[in-house]
C-alpha positions as CSV (number, residue, x, y, z in Angstrom):
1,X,146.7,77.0,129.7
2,X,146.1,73.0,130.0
3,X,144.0,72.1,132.8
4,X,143.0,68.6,133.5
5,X,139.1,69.1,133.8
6,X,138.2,66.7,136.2
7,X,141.4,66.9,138.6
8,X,142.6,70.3,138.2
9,X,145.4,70.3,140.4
10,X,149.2,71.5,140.7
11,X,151.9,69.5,140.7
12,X,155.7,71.0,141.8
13,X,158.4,70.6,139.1
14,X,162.0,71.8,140.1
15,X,163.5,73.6,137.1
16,X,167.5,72.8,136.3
17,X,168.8,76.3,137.5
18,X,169.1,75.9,141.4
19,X,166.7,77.6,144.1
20,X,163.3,77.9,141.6
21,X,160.3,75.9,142.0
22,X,158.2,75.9,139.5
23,X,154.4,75.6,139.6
24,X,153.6,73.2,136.6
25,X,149.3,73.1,136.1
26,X,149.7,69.2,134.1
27,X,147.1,66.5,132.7
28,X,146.1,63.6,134.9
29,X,148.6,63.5,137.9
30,X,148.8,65.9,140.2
31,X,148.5,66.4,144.5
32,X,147.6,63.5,146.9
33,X,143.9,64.0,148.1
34,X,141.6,61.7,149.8
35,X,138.8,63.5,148.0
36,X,138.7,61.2,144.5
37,X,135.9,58.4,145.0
38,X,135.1,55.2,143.2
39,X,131.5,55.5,141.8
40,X,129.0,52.8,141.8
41,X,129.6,49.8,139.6
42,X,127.6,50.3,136.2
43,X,125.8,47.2,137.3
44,X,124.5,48.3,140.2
45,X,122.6,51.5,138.8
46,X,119.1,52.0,138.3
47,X,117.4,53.7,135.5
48,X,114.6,56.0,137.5
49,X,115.5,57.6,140.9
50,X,113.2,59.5,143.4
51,X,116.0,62.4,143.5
52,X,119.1,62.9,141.3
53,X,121.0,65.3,142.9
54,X,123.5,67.1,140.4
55,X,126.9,68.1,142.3
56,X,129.1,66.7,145.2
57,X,130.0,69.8,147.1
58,X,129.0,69.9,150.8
59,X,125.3,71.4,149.3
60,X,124.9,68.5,147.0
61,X,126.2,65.5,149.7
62,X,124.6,66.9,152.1
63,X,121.3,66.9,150.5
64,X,121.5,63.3,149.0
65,X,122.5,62.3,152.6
66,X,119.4,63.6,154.2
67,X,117.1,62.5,151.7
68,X,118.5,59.2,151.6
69,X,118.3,59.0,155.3
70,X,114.1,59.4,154.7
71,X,114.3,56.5,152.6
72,X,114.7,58.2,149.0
73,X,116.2,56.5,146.1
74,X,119.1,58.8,145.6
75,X,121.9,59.1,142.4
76,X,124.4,61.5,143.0
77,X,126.0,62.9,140.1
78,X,129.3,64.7,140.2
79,X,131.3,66.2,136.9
80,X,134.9,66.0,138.8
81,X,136.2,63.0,140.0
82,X,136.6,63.7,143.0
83,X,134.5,65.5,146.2
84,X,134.1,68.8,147.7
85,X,133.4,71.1,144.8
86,X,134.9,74.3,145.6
87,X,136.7,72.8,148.7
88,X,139.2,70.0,148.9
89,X,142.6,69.0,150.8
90,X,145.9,68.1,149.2
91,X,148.5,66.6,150.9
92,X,151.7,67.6,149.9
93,X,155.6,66.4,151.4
94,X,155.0,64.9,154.6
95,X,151.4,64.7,154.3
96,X,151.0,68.0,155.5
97,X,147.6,69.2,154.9
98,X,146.6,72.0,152.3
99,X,142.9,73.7,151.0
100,X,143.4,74.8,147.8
101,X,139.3,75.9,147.9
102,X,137.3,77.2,150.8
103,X,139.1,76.9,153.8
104,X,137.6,78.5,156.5
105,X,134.6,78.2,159.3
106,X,133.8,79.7,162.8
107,X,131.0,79.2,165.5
108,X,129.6,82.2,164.1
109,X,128.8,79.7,161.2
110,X,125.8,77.9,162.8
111,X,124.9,75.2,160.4
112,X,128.8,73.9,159.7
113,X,129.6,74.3,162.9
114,X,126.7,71.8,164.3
115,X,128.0,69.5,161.5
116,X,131.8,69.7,162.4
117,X,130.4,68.6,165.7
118,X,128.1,65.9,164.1
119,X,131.3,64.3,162.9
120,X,133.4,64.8,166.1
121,X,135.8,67.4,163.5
122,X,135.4,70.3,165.8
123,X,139.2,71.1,166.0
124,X,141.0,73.7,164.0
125,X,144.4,75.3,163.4
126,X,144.4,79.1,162.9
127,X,145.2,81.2,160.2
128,X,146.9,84.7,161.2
129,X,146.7,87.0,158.6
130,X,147.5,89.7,160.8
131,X,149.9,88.6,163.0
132,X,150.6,91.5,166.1
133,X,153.9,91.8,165.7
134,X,154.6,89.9,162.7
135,X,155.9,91.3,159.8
136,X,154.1,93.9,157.2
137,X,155.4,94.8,154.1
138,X,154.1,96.7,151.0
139,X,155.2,96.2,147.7
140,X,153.5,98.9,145.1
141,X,154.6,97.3,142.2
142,X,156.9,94.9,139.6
143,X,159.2,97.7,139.8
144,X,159.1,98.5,143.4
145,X,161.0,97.4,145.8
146,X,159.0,95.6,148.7
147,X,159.3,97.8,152.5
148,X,158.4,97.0,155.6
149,X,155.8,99.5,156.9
150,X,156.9,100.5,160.6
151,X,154.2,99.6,163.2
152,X,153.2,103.1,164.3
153,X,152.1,103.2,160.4
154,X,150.6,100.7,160.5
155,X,148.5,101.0,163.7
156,X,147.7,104.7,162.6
157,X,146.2,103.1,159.2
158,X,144.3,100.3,161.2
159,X,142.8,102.8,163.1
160,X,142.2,105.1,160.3
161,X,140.4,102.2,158.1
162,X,138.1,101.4,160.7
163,X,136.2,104.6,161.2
164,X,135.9,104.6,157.9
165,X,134.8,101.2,157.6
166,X,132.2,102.4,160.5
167,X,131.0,105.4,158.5
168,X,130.3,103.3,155.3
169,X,127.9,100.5,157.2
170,X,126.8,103.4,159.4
171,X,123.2,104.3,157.0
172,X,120.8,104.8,159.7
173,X,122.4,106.0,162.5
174,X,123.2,102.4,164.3
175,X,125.8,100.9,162.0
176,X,123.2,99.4,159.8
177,X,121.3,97.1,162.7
178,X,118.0,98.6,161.6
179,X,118.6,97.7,158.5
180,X,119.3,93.9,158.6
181,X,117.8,92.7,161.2
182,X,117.6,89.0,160.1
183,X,120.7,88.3,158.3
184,X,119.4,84.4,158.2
185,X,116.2,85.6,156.1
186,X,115.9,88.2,153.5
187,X,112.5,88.5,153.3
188,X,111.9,89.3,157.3
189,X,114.5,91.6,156.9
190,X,112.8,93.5,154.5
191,X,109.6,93.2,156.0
192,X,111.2,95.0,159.0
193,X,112.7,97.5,156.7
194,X,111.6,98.1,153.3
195,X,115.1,100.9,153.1
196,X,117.3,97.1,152.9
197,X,116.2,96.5,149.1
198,X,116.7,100.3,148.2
199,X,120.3,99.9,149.9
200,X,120.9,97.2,147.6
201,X,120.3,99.2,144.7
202,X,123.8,101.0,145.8
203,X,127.2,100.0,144.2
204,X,129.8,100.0,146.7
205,X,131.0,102.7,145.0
206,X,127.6,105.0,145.2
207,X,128.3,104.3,149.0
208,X,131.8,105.7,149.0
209,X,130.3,108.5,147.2
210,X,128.1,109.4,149.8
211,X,130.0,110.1,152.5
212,X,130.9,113.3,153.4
213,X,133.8,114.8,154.9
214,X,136.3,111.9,153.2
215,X,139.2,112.9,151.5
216,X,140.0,111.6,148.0
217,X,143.0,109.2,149.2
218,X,140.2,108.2,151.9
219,X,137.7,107.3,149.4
220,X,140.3,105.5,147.6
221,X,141.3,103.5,150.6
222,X,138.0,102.5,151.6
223,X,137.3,101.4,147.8
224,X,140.7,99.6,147.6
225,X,140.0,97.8,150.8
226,X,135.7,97.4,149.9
227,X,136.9,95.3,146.5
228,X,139.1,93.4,148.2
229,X,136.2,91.4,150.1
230,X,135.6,89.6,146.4
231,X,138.4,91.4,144.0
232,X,135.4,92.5,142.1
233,X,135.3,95.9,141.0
234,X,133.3,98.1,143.4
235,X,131.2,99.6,140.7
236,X,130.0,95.3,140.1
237,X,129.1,95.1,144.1
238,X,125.6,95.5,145.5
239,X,126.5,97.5,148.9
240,X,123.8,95.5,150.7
241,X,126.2,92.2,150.1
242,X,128.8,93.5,152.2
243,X,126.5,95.0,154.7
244,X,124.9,91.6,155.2
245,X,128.1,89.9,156.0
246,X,128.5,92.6,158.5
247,X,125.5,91.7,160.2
248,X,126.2,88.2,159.9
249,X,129.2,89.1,162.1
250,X,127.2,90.6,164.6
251,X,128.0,94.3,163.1
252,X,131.2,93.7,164.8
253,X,134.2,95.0,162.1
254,X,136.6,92.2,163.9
255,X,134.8,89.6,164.0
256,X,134.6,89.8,159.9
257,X,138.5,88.7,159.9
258,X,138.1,86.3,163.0
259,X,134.5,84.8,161.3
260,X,135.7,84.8,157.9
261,X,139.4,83.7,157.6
262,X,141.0,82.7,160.8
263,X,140.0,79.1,162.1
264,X,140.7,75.9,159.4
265,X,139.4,72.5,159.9
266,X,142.4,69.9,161.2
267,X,141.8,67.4,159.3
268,X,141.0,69.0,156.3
269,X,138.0,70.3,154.5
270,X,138.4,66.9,151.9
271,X,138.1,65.0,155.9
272,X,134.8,66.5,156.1
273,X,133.4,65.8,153.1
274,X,134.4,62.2,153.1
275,X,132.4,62.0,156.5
276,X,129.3,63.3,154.8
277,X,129.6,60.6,152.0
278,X,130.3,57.9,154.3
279,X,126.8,58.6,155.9
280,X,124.6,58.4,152.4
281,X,123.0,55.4,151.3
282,X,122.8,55.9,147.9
283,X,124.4,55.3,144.4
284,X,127.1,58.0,142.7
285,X,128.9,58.9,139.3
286,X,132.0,60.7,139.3
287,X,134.0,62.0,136.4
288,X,130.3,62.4,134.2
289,X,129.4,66.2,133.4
290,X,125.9,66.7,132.9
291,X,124.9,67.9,129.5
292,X,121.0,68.8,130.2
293,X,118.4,68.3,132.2
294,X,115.1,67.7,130.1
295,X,111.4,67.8,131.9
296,X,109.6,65.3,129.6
297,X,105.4,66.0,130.2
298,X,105.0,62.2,129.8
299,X,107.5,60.5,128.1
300,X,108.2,58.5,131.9
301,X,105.4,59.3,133.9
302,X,106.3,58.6,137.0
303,X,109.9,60.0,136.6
304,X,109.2,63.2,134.9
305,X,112.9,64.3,134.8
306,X,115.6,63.4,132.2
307,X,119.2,64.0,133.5
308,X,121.9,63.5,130.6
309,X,125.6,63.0,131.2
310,X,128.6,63.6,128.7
311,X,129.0,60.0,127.8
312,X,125.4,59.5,126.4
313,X,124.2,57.9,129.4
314,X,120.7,58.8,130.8
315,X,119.0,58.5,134.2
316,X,114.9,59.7,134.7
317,X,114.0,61.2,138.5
318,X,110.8,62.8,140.0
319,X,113.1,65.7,141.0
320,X,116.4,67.1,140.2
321,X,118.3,69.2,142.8
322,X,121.0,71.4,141.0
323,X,124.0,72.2,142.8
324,X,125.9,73.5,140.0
325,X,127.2,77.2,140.7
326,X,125.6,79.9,139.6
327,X,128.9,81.4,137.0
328,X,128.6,78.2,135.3
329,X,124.8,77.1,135.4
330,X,124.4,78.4,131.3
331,X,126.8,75.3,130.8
332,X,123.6,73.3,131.2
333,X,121.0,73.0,128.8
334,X,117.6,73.5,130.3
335,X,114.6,72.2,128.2
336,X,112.1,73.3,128.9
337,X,114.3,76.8,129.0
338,X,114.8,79.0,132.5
339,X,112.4,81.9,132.5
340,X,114.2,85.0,131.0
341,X,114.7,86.2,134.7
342,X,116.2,83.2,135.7
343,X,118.5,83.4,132.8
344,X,119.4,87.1,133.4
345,X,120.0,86.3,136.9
346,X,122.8,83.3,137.0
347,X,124.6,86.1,133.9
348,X,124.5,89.6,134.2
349,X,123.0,89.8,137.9
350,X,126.4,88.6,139.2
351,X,129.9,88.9,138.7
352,X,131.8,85.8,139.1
353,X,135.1,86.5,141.6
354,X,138.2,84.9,140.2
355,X,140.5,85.4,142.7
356,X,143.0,82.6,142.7
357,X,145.1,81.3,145.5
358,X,148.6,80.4,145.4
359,X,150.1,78.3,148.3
360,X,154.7,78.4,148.5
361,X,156.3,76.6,151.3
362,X,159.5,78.7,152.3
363,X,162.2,77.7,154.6
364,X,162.7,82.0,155.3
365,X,161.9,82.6,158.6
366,X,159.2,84.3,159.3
367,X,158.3,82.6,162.7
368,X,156.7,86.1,163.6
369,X,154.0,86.0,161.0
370,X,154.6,88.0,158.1
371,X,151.8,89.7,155.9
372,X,152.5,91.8,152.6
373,X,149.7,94.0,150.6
374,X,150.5,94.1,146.8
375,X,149.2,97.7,146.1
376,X,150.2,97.6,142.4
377,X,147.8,96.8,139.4
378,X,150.7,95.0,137.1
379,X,151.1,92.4,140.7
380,X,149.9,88.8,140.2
381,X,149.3,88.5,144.1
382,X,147.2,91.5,146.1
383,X,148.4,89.9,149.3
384,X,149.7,86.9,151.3
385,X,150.3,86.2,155.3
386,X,151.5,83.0,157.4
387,X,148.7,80.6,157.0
388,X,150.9,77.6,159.4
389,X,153.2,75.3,159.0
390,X,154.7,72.6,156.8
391,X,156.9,70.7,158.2
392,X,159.8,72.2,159.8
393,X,158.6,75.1,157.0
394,X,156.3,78.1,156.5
395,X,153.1,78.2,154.7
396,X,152.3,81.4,152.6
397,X,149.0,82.1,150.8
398,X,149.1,84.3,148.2
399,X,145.8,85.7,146.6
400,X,145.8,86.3,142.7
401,X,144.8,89.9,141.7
402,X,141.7,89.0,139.2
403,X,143.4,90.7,136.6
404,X,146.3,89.1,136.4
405,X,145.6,85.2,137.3
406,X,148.4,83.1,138.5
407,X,150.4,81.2,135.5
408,X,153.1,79.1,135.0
409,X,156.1,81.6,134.3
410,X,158.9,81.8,135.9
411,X,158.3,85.5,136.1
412,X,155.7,85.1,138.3
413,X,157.2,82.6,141.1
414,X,160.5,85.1,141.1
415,X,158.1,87.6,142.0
416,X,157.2,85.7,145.2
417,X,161.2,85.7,146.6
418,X,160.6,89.8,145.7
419,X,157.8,90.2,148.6
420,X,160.1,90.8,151.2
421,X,162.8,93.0,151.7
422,X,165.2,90.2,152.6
423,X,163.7,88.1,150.3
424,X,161.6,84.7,150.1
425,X,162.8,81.3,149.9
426,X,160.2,79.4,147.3
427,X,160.7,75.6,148.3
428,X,157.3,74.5,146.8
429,X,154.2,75.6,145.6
430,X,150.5,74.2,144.4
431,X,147.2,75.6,143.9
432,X,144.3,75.6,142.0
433,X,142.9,77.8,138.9
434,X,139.6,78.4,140.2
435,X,139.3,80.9,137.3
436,X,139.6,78.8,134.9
437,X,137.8,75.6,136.5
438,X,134.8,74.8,134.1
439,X,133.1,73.7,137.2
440,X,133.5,76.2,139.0
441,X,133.7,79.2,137.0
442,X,135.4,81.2,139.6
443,X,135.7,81.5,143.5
444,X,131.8,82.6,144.4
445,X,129.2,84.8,142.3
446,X,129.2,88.2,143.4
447,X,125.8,90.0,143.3
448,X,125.3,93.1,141.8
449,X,123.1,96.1,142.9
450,X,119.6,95.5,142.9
451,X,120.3,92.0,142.9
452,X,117.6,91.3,145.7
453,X,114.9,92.9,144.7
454,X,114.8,91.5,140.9
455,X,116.2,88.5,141.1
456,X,116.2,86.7,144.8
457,X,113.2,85.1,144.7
458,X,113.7,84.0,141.2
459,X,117.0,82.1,141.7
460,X,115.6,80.3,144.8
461,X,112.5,79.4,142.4
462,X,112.0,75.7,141.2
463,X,112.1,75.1,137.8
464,X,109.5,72.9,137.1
465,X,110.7,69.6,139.2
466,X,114.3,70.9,139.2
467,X,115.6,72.6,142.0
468,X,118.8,75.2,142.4
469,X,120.7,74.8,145.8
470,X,124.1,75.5,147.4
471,X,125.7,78.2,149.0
472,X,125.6,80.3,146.2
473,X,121.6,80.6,147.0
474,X,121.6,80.6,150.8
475,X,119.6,83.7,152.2
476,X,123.1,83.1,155.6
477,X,126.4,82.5,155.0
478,X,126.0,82.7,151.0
479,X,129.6,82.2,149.9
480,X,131.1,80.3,152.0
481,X,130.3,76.0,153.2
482,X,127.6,76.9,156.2
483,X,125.8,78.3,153.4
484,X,125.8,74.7,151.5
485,X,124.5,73.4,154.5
486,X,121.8,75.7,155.2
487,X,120.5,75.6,151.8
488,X,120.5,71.8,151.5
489,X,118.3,71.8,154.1
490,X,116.0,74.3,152.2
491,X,115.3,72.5,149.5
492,X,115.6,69.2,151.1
493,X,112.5,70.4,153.1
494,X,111.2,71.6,150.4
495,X,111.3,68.4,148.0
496,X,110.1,66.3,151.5
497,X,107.1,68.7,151.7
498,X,105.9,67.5,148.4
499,X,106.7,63.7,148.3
């Protein structure tokens, strides 16, 4: 499939025959989005910085921001041409706001929450994925007609999944609390609690396998609804992961949904972002993928550090903070090399999710809420739910089944109007391959087991004068944008320390 590299974004076609919308991936034009950015005139760059900072996520601004603030010469160098990284806003129709990336926050959240309130964009809109007496609907396959599960099923299965979901975290006899008792810092935690890296040696699936007293079609639910936290196979995912995102959510099972996928930023996550920029004091590229970063032992002697782009063009620092993601670091080349942990690490330590997400405007009503569970391996989608308004129309998000990512066939978008027994109107549609993103690599890296005792000090490990940062790293909220912010301040602090 074409993707524009720098702009990968979806554009709606209408196709002759009547009632089909079409999602069309094209090459340079695409959705409206406040989130492409001029970069600084040629003429007005310098050759040596104190910091080039390598990515303009919310990790990358955020650190260029603060070190410009305490008076650093800052170049911020960004491959897309446009902000965000894994998070930006289209606007679509009637300017109607969209996030085709990350999407959601909470309170829970500390460090993007104290920076929504920084920039006075403490208001949200809510998502409800599970709306109380909305609509549910399974649909097990292609073939398979969708049905609306009656709400006494439903409830009974609710039910069921929880104290299931309380057995699996339940490994020491208090739902895991003695286990993780600093979610914010790994190595307190296991301090505290030695049993937290032996945990992590566990697959979600060697937890399953542990219980006792579950059924077969119980373990199956539990590892149906365990892999759908990433869509990474449970044999790929260190237990421990999703036990520390339980604690993050104060070992509450609710307060995962409510924490992790109910309340979206008004104004956009793109609104954000531009905030952040408009505070640094610095110079930026846009639209320039960096080839390698080079540590010279002498060639510049005060700027030690030789950042390359894919135009030719070549800028010297006394550090370099990477916020490149981890599934698509090895694009780099590193001289001198990453140790061989390092290396191992960012590959075959993680598993890159590459769940994609599908947005269709239908004029159906489904005022209610309406949420549908794709149980089938041949679906495109493994759910969708109500995710607000546009216009005087719904919003759906769908989420791509990793095995089967989202394309542009007509097959595919008649599958939508086929979720619902009464069917679905598709009006419009966008979204973003994050699979297929070159930048991105995929949604998050997922750690494997044993991740933390072999490789987490390693990752968070300078290389020399260059730094690894983002949320991919954070010790927190490591997935999602609190995590950015917390570890920009990391290594913020950390480069401040030294110069």
């Amino acid at each position: 499939m074409n993707i524009n590299l720098f702009s990968q974004n979806a554009k709606i076609r209408k196709k002759d025959s009547p009632g089909l919308t079409k999602v069309v991936f094209t090459h340079g034009e695409g959705l409206t989005t406040a989130a492409v950015v001029p970069s600084t005139p040629p003429s007005d760059l310098s050759f040596g910085y104190d910091v080039i900072v390598v990515g303009a996520g919310f990790a990358g601004l955020t650190a260029a921001r603060d070190l410009a603030f305490r008076g650093k010469k800052v170049l911020l160098v960004e491959a897309r041409d446009r902000i965000g990284g894994r998070c930006w806003t289209a606007e679509v129709g009637d300017a109607t706001k969209v996030e085709l990336g990350g999407t959601w926050v909470h309170w829970q959240q500390p460090h993007v929450f104290s920076e929504l309130q920084r920039y006075d964009l403490a208001n949200f809109q809510e998502t409800v994925a599970f709306p109380e007496n909305g609509e549910f609907v399974v649909k097990e396959s292609r073939s398979h007609p969708a049905r609306v599960q009656d709400s006494a099923e439903g409830q009974v299965m609710m039910e069921r999944l929880e104290g299931l979901m309380e057995k699996f975290f339940d490994v020491d006899g208090q739902g895991g609390r003695s286990v993780i008792r600093f979610p914010f810092s790994t190595a307190s935690s296991v301090e505290q609690n030695p049993d937290y890296l032996e945990l992590d040696k566990l697959s979600l699936a060697d937890r399953i396998a542990q219980l006792d007293g579950c059924s077969q079609e119980e373990r199956s639910m539990l590892s149906a609804h365990t892999a759908s936290f990433y869509g990474v196979s449970p044999e790929k995912v260190s237990f421990a992961e999703v036990l520390h995102i339980h604690a993050l959510c104060n070992f509450d099972p609710a307060m995962m949904e409510i924490a992790t996928m109910k309340y979206k930023i008004a104004r956009g996550t793109t609104a954000f972002a531009r905030a952040i920029l408009d505070d640094y004091k610095g110079a930026r590229i846009f639209g320039s993928p960096v080839t390698s970063i080079t540590q010279t032992g002498g060639e510049f002697p005060d700027y030690p550090v030789i950042v390359t782009l894919k135009d030719g063009n070549q800028f010297v620092s006394k550090f370099v903070i990477s916020t490149i993601p981890i599934n698509v670091i090895s694009s780099i080349t590193f001289d001198p090399p990453l140790s061989p942990l390092q290396r191992e690490a960012f590959s075959t330590g993680v598993t890159p999710a590459k769940s994609d997400k599908l947005l269709v405007c239908t004029s159906s009503d489904l005022r209610n809420g309406f949420n549908v569970t794709c149980e089938g391996g041949d679906m495109p989608y493994t759910s969708g739910f109500t995710d607000g308004k546009h216009g005087n129309h719904t919003l759906l998000t769908l989420l791509a089944h990793p095995g089967n990512s989202i394309d542009r066939s007509e097959e595919n978008i008649r599958l939508v109007e086929t979720l619902r027994p009464t069917g679905i109107q598709v009006d419009s549609a966008c979204g973003h391959l994050w699979s297929e993103d070159p930048y991105a690599g995929g949604v998050m890296p997922v750690r494997g087991p044993g991740f933390l005792q072999k490789y987490h000090d390693a990752v968070r490990r300078p290389h020399g004068q260059v730094y690894f940062c983002g949320s991919d790293f954070a010790d927190g909220w490591r997935g999602f944008i609190s995590g950015a912010f917390e570890d920009a301040y990391r290594v913020t602090r950390d480069i401040l320390r030294q110069n």
